[in-house]
mmCIF file of the C-alpha atoms, coordinates in Angstrom:
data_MODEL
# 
_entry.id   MODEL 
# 
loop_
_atom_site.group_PDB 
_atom_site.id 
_atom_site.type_symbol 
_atom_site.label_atom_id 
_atom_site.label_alt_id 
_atom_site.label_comp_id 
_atom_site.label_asym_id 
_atom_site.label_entity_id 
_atom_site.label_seq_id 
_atom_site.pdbx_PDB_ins_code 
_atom_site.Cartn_x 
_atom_site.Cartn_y 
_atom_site.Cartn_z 
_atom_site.occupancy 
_atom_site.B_iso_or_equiv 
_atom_site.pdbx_formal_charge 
_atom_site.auth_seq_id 
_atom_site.auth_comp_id 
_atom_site.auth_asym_id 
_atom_site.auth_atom_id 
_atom_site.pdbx_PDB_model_num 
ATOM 1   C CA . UNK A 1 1   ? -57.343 60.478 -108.723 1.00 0.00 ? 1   UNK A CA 1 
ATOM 2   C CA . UNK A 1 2   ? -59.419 59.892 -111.786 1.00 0.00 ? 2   UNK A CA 1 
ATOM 3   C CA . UNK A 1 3   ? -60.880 57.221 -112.934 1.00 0.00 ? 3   UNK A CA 1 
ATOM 4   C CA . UNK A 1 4   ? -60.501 56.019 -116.891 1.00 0.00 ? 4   UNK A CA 1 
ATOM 5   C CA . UNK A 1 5   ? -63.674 57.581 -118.047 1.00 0.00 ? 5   UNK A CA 1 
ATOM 6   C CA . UNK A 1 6   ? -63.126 60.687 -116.282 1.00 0.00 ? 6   UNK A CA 1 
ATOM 7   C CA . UNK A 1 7   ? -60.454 61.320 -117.554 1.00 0.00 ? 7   UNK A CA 1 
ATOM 8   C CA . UNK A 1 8   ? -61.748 60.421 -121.002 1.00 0.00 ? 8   UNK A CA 1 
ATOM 9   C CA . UNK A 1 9   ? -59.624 56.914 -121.732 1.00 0.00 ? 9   UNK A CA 1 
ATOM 10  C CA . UNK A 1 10  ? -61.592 54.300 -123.664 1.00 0.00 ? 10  UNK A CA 1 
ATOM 11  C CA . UNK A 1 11  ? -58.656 51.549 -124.359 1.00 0.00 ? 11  UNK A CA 1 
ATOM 12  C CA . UNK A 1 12  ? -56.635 51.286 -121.568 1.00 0.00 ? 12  UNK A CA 1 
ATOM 13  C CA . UNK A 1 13  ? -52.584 50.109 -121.878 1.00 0.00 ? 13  UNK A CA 1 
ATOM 14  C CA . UNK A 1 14  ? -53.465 47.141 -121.978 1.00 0.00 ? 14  UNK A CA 1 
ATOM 15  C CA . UNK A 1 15  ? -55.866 46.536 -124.310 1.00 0.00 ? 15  UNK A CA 1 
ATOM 16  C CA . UNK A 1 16  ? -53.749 49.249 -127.234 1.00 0.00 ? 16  UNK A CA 1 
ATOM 17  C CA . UNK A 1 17  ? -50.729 46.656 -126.483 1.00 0.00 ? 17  UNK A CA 1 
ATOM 18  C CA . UNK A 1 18  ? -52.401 43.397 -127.012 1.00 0.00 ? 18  UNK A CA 1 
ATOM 19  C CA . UNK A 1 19  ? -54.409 45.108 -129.878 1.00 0.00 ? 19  UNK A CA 1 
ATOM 20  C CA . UNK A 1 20  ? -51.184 46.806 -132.074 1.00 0.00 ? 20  UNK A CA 1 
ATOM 21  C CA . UNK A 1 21  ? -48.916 43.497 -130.493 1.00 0.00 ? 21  UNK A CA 1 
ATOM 22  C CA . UNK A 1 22  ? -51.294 40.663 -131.853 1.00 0.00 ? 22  UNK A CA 1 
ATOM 23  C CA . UNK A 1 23  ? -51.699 42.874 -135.108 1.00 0.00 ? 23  UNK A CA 1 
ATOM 24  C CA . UNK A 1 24  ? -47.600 43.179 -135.928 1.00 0.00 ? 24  UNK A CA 1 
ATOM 25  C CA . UNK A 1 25  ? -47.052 39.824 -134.958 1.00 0.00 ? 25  UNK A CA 1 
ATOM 26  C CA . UNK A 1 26  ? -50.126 38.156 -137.286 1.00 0.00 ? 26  UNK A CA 1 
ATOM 27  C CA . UNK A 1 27  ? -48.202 40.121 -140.637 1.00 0.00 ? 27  UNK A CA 1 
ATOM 28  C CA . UNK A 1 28  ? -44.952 39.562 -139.384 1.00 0.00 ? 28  UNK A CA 1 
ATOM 29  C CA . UNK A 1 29  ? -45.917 35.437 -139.382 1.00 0.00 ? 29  UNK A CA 1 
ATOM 30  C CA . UNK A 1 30  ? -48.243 36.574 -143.081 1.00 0.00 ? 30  UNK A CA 1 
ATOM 31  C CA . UNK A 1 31  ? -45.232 38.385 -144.498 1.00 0.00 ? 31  UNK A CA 1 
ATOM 32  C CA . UNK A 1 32  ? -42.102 37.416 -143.162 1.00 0.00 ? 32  UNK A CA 1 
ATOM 33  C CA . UNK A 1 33  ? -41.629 34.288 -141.387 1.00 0.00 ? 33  UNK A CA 1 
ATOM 34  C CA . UNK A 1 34  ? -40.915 30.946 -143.043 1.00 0.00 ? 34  UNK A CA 1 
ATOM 35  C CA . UNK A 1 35  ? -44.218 28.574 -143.292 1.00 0.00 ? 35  UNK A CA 1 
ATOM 36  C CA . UNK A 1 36  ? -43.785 26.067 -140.515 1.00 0.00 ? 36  UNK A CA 1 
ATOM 37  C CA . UNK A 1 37  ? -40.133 27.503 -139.504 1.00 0.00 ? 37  UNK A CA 1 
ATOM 38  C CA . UNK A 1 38  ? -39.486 27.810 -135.332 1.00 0.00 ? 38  UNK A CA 1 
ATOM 39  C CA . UNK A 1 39  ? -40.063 31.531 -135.844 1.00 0.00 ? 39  UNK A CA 1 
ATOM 40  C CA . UNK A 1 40  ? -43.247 31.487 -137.414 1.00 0.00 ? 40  UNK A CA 1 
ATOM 41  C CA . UNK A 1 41  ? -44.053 28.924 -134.548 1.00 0.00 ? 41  UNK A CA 1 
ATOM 42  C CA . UNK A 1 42  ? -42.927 31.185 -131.891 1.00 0.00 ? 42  UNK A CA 1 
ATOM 43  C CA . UNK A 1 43  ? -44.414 34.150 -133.089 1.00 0.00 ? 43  UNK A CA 1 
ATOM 44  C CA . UNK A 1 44  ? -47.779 31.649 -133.217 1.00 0.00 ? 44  UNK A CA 1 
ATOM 45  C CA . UNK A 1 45  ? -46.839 30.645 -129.613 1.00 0.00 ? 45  UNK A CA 1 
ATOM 46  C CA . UNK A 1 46  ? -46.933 34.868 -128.744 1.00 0.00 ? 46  UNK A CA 1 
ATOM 47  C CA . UNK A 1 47  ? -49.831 36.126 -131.047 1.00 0.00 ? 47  UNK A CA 1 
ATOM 48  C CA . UNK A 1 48  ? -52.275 33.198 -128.590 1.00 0.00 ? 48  UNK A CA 1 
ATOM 49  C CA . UNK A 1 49  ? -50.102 34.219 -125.336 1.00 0.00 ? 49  UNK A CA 1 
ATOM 50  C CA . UNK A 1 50  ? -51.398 38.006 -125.829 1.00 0.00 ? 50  UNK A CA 1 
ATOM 51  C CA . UNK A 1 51  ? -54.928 36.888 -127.047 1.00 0.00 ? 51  UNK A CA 1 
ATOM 52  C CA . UNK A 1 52  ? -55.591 34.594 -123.854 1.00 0.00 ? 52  UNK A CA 1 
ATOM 53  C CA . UNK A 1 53  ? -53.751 37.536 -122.309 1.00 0.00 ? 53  UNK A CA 1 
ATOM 54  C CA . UNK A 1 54  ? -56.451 40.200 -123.398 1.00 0.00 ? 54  UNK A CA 1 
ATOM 55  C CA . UNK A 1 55  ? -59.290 37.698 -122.665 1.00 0.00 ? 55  UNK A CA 1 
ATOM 56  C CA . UNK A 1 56  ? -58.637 37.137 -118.821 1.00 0.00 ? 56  UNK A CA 1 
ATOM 57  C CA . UNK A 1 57  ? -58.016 40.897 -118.782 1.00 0.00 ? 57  UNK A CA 1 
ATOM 58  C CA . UNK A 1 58  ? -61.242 41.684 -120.384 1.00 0.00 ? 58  UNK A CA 1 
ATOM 59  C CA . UNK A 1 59  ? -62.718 39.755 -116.869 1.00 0.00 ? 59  UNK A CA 1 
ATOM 60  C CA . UNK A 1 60  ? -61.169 41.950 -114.750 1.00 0.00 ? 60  UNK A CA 1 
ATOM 61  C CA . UNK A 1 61  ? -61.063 45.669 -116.517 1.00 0.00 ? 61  UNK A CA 1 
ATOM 62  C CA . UNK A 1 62  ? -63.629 48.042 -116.455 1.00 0.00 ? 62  UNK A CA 1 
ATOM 63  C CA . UNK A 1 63  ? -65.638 50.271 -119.136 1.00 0.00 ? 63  UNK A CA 1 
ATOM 64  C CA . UNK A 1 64  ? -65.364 49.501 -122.725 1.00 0.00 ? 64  UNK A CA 1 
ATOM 65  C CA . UNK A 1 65  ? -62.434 47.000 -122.558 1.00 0.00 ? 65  UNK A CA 1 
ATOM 66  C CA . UNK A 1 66  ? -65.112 44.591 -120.060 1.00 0.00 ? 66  UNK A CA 1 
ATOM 67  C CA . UNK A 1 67  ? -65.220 41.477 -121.929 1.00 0.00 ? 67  UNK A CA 1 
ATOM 68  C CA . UNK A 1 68  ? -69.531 41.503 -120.652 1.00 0.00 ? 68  UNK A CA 1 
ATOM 69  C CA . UNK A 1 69  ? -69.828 45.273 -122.307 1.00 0.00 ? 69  UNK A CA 1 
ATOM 70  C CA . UNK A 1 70  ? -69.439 43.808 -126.123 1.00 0.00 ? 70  UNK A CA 1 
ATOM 71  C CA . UNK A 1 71  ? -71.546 40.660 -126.337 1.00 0.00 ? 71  UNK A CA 1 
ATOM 72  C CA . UNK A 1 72  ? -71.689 39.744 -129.746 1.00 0.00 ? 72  UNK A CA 1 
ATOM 73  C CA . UNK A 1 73  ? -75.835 40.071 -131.118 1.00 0.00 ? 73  UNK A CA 1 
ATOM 74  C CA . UNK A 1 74  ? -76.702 39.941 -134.369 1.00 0.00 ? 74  UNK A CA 1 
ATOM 75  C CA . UNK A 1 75  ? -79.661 41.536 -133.366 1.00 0.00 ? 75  UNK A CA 1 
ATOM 76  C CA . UNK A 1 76  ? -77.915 44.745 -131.617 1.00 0.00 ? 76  UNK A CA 1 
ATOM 77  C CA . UNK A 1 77  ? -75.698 45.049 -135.037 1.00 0.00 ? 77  UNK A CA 1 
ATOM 78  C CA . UNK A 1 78  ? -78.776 45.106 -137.308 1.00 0.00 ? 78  UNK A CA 1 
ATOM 79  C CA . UNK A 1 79  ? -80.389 47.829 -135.194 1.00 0.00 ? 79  UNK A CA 1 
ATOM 80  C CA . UNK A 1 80  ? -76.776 49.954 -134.872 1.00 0.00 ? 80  UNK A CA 1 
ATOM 81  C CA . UNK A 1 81  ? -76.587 49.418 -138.629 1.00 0.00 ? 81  UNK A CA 1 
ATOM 82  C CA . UNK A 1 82  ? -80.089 51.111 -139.185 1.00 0.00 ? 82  UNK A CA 1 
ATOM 83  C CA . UNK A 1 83  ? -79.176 53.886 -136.652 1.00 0.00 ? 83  UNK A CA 1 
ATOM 84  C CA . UNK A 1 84  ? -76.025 54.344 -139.037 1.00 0.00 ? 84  UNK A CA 1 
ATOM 85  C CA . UNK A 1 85  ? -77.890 54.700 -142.176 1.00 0.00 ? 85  UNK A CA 1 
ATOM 86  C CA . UNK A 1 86  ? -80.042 57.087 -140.573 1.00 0.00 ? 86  UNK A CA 1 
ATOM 87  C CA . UNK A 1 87  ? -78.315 59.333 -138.591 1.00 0.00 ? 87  UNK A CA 1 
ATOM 88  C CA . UNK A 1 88  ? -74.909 58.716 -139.700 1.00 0.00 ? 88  UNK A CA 1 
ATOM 89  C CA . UNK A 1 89  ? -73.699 58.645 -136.146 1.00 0.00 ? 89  UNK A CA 1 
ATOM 90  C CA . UNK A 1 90  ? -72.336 56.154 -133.632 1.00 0.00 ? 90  UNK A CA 1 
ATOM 91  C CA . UNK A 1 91  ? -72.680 56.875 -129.737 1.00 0.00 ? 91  UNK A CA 1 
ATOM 92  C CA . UNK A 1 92  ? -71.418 53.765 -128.610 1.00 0.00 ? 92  UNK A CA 1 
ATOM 93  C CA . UNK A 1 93  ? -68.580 53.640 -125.770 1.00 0.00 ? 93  UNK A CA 1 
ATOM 94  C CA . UNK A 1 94  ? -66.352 51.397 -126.944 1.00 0.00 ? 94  UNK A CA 1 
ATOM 95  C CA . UNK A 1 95  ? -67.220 48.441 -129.765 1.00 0.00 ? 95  UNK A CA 1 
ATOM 96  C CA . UNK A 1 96  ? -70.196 49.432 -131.276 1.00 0.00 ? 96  UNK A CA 1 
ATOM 97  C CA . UNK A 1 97  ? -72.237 46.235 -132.407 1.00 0.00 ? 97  UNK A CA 1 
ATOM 98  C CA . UNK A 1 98  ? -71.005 45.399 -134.803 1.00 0.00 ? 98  UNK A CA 1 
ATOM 99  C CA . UNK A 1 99  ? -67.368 46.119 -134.090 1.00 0.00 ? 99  UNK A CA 1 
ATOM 100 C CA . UNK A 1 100 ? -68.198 43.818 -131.452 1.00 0.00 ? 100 UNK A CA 1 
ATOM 101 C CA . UNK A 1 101 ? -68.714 40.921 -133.452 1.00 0.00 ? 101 UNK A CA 1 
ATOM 102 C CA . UNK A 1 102 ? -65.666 41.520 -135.612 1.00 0.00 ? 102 UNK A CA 1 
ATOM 103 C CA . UNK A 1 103 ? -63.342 41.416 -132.371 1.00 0.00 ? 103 UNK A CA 1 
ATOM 104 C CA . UNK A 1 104 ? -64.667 38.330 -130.986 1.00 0.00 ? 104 UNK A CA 1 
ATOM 105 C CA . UNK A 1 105 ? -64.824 37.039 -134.572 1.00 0.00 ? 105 UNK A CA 1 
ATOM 106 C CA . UNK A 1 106 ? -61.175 37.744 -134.839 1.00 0.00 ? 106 UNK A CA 1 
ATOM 107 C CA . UNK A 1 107 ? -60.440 36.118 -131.448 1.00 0.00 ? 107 UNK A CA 1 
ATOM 108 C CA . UNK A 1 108 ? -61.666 33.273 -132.513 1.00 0.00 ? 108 UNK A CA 1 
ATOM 109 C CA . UNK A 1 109 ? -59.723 32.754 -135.970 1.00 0.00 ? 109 UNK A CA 1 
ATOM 110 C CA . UNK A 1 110 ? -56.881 33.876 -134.780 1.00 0.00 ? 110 UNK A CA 1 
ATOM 111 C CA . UNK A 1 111 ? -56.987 31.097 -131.870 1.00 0.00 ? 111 UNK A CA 1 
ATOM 112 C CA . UNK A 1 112 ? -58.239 28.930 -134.839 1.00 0.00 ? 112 UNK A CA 1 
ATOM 113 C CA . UNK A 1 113 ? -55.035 29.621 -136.881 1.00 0.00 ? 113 UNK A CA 1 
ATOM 114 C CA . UNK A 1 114 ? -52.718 28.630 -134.315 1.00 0.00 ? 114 UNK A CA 1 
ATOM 115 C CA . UNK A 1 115 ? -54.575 25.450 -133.433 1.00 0.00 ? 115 UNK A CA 1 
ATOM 116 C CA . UNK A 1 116 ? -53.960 24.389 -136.961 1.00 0.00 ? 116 UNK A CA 1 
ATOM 117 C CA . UNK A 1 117 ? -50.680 25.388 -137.075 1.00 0.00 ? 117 UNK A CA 1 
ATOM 118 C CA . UNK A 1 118 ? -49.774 23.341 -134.211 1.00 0.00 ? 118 UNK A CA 1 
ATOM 119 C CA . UNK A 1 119 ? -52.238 20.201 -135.621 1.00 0.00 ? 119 UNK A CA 1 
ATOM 120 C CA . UNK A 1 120 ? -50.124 20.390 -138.998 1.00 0.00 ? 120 UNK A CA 1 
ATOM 121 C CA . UNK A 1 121 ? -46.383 20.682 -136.715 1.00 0.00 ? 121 UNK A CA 1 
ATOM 122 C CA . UNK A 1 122 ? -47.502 17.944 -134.129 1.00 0.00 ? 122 UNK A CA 1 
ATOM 123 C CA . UNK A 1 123 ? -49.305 15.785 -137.210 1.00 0.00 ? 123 UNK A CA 1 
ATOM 124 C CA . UNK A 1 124 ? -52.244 15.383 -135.037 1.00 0.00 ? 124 UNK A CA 1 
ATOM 125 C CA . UNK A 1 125 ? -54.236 12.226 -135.976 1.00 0.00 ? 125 UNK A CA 1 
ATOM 126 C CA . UNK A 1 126 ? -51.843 11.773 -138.783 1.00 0.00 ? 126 UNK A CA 1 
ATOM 127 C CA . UNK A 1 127 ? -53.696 14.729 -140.731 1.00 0.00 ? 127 UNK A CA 1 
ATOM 128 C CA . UNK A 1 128 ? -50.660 16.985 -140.998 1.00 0.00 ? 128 UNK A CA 1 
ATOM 129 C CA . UNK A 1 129 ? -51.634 17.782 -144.737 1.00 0.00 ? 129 UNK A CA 1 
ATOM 130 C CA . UNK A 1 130 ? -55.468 18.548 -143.418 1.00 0.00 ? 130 UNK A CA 1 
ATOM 131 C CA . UNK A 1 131 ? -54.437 20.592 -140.776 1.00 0.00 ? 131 UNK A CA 1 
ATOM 132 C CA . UNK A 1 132 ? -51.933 22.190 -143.063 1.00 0.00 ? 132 UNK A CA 1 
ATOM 133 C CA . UNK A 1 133 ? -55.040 23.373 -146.114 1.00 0.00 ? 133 UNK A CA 1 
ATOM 134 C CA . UNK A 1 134 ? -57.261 24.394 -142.360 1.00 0.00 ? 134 UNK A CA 1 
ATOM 135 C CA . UNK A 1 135 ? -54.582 26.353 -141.398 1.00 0.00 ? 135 UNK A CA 1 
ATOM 136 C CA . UNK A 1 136 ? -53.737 28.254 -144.842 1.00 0.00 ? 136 UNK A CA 1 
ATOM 137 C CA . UNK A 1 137 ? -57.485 28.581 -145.176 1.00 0.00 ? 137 UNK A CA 1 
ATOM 138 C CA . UNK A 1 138 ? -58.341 30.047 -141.800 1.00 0.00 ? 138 UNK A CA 1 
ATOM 139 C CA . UNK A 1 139 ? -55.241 32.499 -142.262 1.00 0.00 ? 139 UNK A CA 1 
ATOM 140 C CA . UNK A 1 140 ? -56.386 33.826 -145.036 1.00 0.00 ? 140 UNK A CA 1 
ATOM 141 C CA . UNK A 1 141 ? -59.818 34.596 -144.123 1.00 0.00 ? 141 UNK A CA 1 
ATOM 142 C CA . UNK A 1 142 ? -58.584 36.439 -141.069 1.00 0.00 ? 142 UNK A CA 1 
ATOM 143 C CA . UNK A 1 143 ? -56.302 38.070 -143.515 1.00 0.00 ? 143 UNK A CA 1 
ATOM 144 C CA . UNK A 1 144 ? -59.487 39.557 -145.210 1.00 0.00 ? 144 UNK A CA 1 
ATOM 145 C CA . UNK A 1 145 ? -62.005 40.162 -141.894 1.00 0.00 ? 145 UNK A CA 1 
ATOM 146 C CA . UNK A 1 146 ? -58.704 42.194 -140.762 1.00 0.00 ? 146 UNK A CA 1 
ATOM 147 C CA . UNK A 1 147 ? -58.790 43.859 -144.371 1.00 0.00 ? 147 UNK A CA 1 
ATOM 148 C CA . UNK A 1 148 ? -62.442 44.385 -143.655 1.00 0.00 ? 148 UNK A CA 1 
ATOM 149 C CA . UNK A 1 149 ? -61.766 45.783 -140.257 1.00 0.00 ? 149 UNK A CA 1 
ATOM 150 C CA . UNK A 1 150 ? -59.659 48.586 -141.203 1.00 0.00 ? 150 UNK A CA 1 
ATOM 151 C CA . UNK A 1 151 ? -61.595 49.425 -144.103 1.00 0.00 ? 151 UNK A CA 1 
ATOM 152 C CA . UNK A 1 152 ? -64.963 49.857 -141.064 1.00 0.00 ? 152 UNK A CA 1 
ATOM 153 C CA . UNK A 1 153 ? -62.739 51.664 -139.624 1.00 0.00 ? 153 UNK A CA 1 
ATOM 154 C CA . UNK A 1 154 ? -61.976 54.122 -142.118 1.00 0.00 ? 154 UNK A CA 1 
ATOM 155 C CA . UNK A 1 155 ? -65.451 54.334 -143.391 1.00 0.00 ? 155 UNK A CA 1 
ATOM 156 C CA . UNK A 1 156 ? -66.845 54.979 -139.660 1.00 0.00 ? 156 UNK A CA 1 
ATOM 157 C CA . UNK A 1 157 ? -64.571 57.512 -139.157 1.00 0.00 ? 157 UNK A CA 1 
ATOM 158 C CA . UNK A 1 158 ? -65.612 59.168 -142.254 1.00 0.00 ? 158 UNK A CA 1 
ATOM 159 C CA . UNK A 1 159 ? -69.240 58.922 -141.600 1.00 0.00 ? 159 UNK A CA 1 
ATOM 160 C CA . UNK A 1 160 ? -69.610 59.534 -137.725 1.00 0.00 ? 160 UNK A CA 1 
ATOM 161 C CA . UNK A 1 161 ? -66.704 61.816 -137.612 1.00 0.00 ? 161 UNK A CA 1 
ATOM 162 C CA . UNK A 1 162 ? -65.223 59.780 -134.367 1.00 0.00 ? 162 UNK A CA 1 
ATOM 163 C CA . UNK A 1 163 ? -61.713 59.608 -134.462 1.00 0.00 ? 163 UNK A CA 1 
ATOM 164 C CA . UNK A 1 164 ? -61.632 55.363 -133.951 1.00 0.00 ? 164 UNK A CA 1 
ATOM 165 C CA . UNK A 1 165 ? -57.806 55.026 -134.840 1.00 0.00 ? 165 UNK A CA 1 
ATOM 166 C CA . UNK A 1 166 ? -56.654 57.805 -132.737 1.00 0.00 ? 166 UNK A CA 1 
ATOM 167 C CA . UNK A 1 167 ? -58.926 55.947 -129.600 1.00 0.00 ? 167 UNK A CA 1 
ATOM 168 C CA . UNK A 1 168 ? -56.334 52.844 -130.291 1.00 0.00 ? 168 UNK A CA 1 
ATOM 169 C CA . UNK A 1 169 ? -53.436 54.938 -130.626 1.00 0.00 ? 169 UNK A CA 1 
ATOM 170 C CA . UNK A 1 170 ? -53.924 57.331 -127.614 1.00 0.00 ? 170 UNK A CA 1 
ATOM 171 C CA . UNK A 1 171 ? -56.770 55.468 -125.696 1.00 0.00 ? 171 UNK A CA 1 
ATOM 172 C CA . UNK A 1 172 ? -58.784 58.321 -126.335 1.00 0.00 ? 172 UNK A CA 1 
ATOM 173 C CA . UNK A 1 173 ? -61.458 58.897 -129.171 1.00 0.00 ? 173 UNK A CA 1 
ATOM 174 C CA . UNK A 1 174 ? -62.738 62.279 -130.349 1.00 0.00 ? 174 UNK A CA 1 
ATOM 175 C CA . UNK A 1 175 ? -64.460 63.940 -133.023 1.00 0.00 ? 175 UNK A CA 1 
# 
């Protein structure tokens, strides 16, 4: 039997679930559910259910969707951006760099967001109106890295020629 890379997969199942699930349910709670109604909750409830999901995965998977093989560096994303500039490529198996600090960036706000949201429900420390202002403020700016996410994802494609959205479609990325 073949194993992942052989046979040329770089997002497993898995990770192209919890990816397109946590994605549909962040807009579907942005666009369509009622502020602070039981559905926005649960779909709150879900969206950190698949992220907590992804990160215990990332422990045990192998290759690109490794938790240990995207370490966030500022240092690492300043040299891919360099090697970008110059040879308009990207050879990276999985997150480059600085993809890699956008995911774990997302992780993180996205956790953030529905921390709030249940601060402002719960009226933690009688701050519900605090908690509420955190909570519309850290939605929106995951509203825009996810804006800014797509948008590296369209340029990269355009400049390295790799094929990023079909690799989270399919599992598989290709020039």
């Amino acid at each position: 039997m073949a194993t992942k890379e052989q046979a040329g997969i770089l997002w497993d199942r898995f990770v192209r679930f919890t990816h397109w699930s946590v994605a549909a349910l962040f807009f579907t709670n942005f666009f369509f559910t009622k502020e602070g109604g039981e559905i926005h909750e649960w779909v709150g409830y879900a969206m950190v259910i698949l992220i907590v999901a992804r990160l215990l995965w990332g422990y045990r998977a192998d290759g690109a969707a490794r938790l240990s093989s995207f370490k966030p560096s500022i240092e690492k994303a300043r040299q891919h951006l360099h090697q970008l500039v110059e040879t308009q490529s990207d050879d990276h198996h999985g997150h480059n760099p600085l993809g890699a600090i956008m995911v774990w960036f997302l992780w993180g706000a996205l956790l953030l967001c529905a921390l709030s949201g249940w601060a402002a429900h719960e009226k933690l420390f009688d701050a519900k109106k605090l908690f509420e202002e955190i909570h519309e403020f850290l939605v929106n700016i995951t509203l825009a890295a996810v804006l800014l996410h797509v948008l590296a994802v369209l340029i990269m494609t355009k400049l390295t020629g790799n094929n990023y959205l079909r690799g989270m479609l399919t599992g598989k990325r290709s020039k």
